[in-house]
N, C-alpha and C positions, 0 to 999 in steps of 0.2 A: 511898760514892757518888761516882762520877765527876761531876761539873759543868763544863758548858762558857760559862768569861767573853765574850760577845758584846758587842762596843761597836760599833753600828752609824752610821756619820757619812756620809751623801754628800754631793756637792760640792755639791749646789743648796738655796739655801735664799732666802727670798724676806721674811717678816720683819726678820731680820737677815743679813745678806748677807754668806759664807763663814764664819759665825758658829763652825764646830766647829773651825776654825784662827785665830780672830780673838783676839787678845791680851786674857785677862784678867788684869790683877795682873801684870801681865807674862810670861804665861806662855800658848801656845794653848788654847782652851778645851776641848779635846781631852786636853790634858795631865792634868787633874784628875782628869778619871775611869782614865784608864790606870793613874795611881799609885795610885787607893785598889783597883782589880779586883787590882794587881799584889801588894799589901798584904792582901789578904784572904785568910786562911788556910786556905779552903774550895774555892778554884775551883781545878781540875785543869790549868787552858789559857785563856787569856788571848786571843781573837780578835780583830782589828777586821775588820770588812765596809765594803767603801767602794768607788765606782764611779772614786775621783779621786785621779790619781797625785799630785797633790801629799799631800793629806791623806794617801796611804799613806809617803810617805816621811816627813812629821812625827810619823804612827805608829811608824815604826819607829825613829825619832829619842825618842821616850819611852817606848822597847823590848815593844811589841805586838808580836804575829805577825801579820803578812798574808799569809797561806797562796794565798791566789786573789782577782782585784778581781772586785767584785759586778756580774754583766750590770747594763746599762743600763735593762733594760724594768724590772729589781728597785730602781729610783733613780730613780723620778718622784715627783711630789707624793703621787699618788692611792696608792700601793703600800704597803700595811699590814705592820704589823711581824710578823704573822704570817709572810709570805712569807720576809722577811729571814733569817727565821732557819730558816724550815724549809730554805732555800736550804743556809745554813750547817749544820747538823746531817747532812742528805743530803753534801755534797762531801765533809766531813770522815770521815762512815762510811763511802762510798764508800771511801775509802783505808785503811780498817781502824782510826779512832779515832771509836770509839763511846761516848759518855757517857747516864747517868742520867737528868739533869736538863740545862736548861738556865739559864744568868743574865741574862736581858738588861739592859743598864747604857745609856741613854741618855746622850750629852755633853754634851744639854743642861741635865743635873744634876746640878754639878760639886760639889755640897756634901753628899751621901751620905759615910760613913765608912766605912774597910774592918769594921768590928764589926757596922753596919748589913747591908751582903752577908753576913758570916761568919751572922749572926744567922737571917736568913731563911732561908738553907740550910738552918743546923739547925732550926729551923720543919719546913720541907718534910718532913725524915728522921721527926721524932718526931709531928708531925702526922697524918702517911696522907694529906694532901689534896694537892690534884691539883697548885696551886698556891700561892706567898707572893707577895704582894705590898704593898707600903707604901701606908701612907693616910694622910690627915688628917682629924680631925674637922669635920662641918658644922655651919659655926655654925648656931646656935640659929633664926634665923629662916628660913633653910634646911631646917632638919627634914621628913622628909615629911609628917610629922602636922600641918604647918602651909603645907605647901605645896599650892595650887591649880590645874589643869589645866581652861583653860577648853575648853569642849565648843561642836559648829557651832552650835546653840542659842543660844550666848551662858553660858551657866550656867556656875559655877564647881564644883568638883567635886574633892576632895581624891584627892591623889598614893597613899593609901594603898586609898580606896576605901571608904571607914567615912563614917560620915553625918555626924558631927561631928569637929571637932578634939580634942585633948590639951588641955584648958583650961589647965592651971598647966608651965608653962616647968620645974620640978622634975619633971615627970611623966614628961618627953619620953625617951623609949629614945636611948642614942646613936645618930650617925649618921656617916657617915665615906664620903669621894671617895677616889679611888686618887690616889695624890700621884705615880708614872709613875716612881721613882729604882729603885727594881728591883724585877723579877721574874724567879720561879725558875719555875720550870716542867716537869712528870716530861715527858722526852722523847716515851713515846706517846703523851700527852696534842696534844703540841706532831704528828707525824706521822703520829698513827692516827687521833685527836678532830679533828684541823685547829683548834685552840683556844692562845689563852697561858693562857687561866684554868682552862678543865673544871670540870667539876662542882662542885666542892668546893676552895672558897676562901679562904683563910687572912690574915689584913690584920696586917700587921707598921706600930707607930704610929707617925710620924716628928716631931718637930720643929717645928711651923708657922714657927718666926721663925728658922728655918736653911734652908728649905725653900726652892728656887726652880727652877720651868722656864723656860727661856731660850727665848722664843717671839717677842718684841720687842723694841724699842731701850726699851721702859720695863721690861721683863723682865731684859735687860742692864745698865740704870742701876741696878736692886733689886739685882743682883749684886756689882757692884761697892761698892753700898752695904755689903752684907751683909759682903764682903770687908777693907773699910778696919775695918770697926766690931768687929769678931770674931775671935776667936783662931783659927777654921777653919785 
């Protein structure tokens, strides 16, 4: 199975500002994910997509391929990761390199391991399902079986839909968020479905106290936290 590594970083960012070039550990925060996608034994091609020449040159400075910068209209706030990549999968088939599956690898997840991607891949092959992607589990008080959805009423009204809750905290079925460090995705899924997940979704577990997305300056202090205190 062909797989195509996508590290998608534009220049704007508005929590932490130039954040996917901004020095972690000494190092751009861009850099992290490029050596574990480069390191992982399953991805065919290694992309980055980016609207901004600088971030492409310090891409290629931590030996990414920049094949083509990403139009502008694919680099605002509002513009979903869907587009990014179906963007990417189209230019690159356009010119005769066709892949399977795709990886997408977020930079604001610099603490994913290459076994992590290798892992998922293989997920994806022996699974049949559409897509892998990483989670973390919800804490307990989180659970849906204990979560409330007030109605225009005023009434509270459980997330699951059942008339009472899970009384005993051992009852409770896991529960698990998508933790965003990657997803694989079968390509027609990604260009026929218009979907990163499709029908049939696979959740690869991660880590919670290695786990971080870089979304604020207190997202960035956990990181660097995580960094000083950890063999990463």
């Amino acid at each position: 199975m062909r797989v195509l590594g996508l590290i998608p970083a534009r220049g704007g960012s508005k929590g932490v500002p130039r954040k996917n070039i901004r020095l972690l550990g000494g190092k751009p925060l861009l850099q992290y994910t490029a050596e574990t996608a480069r390191a992982a034994r399953l991805l065919s091609r290694v992309v980055l997509s980016t609207d901004d020449e600088e971030i492409a040159v310090i891409g290629r400075e931590c030996k990414l391929e920049v094949p083509f910068m990403r139009p502008p209209e694919l680099a605002v706030d509002a513009t979903p990761s869907l587009l990014v990549v179906k963007h990417a999968l189209e230019w690159l088939g356009s010119r005769g390199d066709v892949f399977d599956a795709v990886c997408l690898l977020q930079p604001t997840h610099p603490f994913r391991q290459p076994g992590d991607i290798d892992a998922c891949i293989a997920l994806l092959g022996e699974s049949g399902a559409d897509s892998v992607v990483t989670v973390l589990p919800v804490p307990t008080e989180y659970n849906p079986h204990w979560v409330f959805f007030r109605g225009p009423d005023g009434a509270l009204r459980l997330s699951t839909g059942e008339s009472t809750p899970i009384p005993r905290r051992q009852d409770l079925p896991p529960a698990f968020h998508r933790e965003g460090s990657v997803y694989v995705t079968l390509r027609d899924v990604v260009l026929k479905g218009g979907s990163l997940l499709g029908d049939r979704v696979i959740g690869y577990p991660m880590d919670p106290g290695k786990s971080v997305n870089i979304d604020t300056q207190d997202d960035w202090a956990r990181a660097e936290k995580l960094l000083r205190g950890s063999t990463l």
